[in-house]
C-alpha positions in Angstrom: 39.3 -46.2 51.3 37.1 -49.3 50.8 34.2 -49.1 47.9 31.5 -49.2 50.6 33.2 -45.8 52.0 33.3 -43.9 48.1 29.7 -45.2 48.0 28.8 -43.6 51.0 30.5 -40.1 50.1 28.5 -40.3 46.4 25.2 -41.0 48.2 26.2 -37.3 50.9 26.7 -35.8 47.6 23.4 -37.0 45.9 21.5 -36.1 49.7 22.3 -32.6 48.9 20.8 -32.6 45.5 18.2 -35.2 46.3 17.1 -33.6 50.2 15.6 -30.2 47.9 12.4 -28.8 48.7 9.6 -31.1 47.9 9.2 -32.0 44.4 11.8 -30.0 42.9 13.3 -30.2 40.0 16.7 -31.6 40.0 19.0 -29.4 37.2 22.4 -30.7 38.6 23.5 -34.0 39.5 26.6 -33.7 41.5 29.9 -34.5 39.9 28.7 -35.0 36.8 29.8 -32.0 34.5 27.9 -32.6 31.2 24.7 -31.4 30.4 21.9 -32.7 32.5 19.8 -34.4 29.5 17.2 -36.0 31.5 14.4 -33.8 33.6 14.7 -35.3 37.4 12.3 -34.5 40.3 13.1 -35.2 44.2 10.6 -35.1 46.8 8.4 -37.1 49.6 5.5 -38.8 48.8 2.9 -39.2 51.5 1.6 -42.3 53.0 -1.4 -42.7 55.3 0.2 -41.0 57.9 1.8 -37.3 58.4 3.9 -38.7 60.3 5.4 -41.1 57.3 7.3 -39.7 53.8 8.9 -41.8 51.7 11.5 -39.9 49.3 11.5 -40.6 45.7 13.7 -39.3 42.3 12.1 -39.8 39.0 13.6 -39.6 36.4 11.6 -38.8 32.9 13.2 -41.0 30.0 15.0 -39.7 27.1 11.6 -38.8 24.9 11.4 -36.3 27.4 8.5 -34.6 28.8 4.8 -35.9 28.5 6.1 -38.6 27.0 4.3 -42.0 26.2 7.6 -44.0 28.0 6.2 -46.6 30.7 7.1 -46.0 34.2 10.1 -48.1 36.0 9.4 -48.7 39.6 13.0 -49.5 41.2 13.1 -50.4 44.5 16.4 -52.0 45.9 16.3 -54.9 48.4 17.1 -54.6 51.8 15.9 -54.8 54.8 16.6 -50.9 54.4 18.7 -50.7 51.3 18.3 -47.6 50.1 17.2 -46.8 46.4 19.7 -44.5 45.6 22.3 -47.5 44.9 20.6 -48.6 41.9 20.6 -45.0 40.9 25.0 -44.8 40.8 25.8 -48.7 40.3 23.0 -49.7 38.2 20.8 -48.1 35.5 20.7 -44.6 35.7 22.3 -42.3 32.9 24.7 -41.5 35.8 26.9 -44.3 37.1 29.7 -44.4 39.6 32.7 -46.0 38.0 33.4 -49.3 39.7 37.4 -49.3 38.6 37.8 -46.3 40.5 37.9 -44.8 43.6 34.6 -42.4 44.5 35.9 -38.7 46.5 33.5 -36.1 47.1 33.4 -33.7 43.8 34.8 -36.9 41.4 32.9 -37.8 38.6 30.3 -40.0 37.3 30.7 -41.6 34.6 28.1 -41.6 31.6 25.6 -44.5 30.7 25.0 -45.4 27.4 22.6 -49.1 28.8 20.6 -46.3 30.8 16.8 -47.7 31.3 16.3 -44.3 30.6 16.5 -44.9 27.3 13.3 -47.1 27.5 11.8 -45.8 30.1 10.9 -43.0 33.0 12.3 -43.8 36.6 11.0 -43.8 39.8 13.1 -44.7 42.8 11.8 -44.7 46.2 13.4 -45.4 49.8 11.0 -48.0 51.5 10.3 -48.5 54.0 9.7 -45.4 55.7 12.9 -43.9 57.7 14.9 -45.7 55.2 17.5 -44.0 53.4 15.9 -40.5 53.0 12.6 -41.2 53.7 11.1 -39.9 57.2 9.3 -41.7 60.2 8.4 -40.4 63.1 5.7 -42.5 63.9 7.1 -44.2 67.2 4.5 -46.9 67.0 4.7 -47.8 63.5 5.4 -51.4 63.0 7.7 -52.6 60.1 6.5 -55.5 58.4 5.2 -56.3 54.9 1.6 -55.4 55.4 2.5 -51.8 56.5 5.6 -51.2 53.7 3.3 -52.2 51.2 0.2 -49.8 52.1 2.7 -47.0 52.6 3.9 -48.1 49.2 0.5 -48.0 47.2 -0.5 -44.8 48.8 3.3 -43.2 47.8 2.2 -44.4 44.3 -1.1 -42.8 44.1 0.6 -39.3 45.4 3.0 -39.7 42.8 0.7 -40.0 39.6 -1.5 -37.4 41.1 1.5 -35.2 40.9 2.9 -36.8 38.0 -0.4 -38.0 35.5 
């Protein structure tokens, strides 16, 4: 199995902890067995339209809740890369292991260089119908103009919901 097929059996996993109600909190990630240490939230944030969600996870930082940690925007590059992949391969506290092999139930492996440690994270699929976000807007027009509204008004519906 090529590492672009393990990737995409960690990310089914993640859907089904990550595709919870609106703004739930997370208390599982799947295939990790340790304690869950750091308060995670999934959900959609809206955008100008009803007919546009884009799906985030924040995650607070290790000082835990209400704490005075900044805020970590991550947003992976694409077109349509989904920010889930910095979540596993990059700087959450819950990475896949590169030397091995991903199959549904493995394991992640701990990260002690978590930006957790400095920080709360926010990772959100742009643009919209990316990764988990939603679109069903049939006329909506992908270019920078539109990702980047849809973006700002995400952000204000997450600090309303997160102050």
């Amino acid at each position: 199995m090529r590492k672009k097929d393990h990737l995409a059996l960690l990310l089914l996993a993640l859907a089904a902890l990550f595709q919870c109600s609106p703004d739930s909190e997370a208390i599982k990630i799947p295939g990790y067995d340790d304690s869950f240490t750091n308060r995670a939230f999934a959900g959609y944030l809206k955008t100008e339209s009803e007919l546009r969600k884009l799906h985030y996870v924040f995650l607070e930082g290790n000082k835990g809740v209400n704490n005075s940690m900044p805020v970590t925007l991550w947003m992976n590059g694409g077109p349509g890369c989904i920010s889930k992949i910095g979540f596993v391969q990059e700087i959450s506290p819950y990475c896949l292991n590169d030397s091995q092999p991903y199959t549904a139930g493995d394991t992640l492996t701990f990260n002690p260089y978590a930006w957790t440690n400095v920080s709360n994270l926010l990772f959100i699929d742009n643009p919209a119908g990316v990764g988990f976000s939603i679109n069903n807007d049939p006329d909506y027009i992908y270019n920078d103009p539109n990702t980047a509204r849809d973006n700002l008004n995400a952000l204000r519906d997450f600090y309303n919901k997160f102050p």
